[in-house]
C-alpha positions in Angstrom: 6.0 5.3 12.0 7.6 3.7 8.9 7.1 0.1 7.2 10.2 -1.1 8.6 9.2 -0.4 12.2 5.8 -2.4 11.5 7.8 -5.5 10.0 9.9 -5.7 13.4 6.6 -5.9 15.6 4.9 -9.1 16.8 1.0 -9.6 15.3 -1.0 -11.3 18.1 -4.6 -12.1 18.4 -7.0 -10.9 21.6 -9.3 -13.4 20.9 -7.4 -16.3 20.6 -4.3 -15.2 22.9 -2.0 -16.6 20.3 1.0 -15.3 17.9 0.5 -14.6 14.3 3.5 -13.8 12.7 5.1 -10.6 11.7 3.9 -7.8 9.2 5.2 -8.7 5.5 2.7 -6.2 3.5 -0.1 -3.7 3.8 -3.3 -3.2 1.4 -3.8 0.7 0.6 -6.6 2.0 -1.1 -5.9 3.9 -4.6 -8.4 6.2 -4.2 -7.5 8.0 -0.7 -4.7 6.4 -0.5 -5.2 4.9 3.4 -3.9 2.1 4.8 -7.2 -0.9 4.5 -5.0 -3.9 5.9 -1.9 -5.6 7.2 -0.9 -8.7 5.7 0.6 -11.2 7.7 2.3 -14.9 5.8 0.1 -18.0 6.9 2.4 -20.7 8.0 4.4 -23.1 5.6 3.6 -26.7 4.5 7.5 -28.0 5.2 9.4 -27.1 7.8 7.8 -24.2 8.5 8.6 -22.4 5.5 8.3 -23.4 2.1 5.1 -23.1 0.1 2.4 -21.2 1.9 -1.4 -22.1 1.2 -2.8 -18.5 2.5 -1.9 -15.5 4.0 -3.9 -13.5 6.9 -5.0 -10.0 5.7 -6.2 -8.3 9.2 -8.4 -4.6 8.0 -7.0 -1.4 9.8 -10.2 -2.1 11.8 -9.4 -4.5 13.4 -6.5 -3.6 14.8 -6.6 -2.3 18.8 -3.7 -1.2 19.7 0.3 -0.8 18.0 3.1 -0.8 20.7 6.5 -0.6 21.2 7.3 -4.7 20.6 3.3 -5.4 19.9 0.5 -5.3 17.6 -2.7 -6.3 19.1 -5.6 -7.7 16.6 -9.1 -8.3 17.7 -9.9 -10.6 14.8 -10.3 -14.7 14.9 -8.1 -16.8 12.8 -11.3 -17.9 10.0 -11.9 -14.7 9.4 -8.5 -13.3 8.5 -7.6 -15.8 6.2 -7.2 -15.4 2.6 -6.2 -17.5 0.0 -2.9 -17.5 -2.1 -3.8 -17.8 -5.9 
């Protein structure tokens, strides 16, 4: 699977039942080299776009399943978040 096919793919959440947004980045380790996390944009302050607070880094771990359209994430919404310096 390549980057591009994760960008297309929806992130949602099984504990919440609700849409997260779409794959922007991923967190490797520079040791092994493995993927650690997805990162995900938090939503923007005006309209919906500009100037974003945080961003949602969701570990490997957490992720249960990657399908066709779909990535599923078992994770709440507090715990994912992480703030933009």
């Amino acid at each position: 699977m390549r980057f591009l096919d994760l960008c297309e793919k929806e992130v949602v959440s099984v504990e919440e039942g609700r849409f997260i947004g779409h794959v922007r980045d991923l967190e490797f380790d520079p040791v092994c080299g493995k993927i650690c996390a997805i990162i995900v944009p938090g939503p923007g302050k005006y309209m919906g776009i500009f100037c974003r607070d945080y961003e949602y880094c969701i570990p490997w771990v957490k992720i249960v399943k990657i399908g066709p359209d779909i990535i599923l994430v078992n994770i709440c919404e507090s715990d994912m978040r992480r703030k933009l310096l």
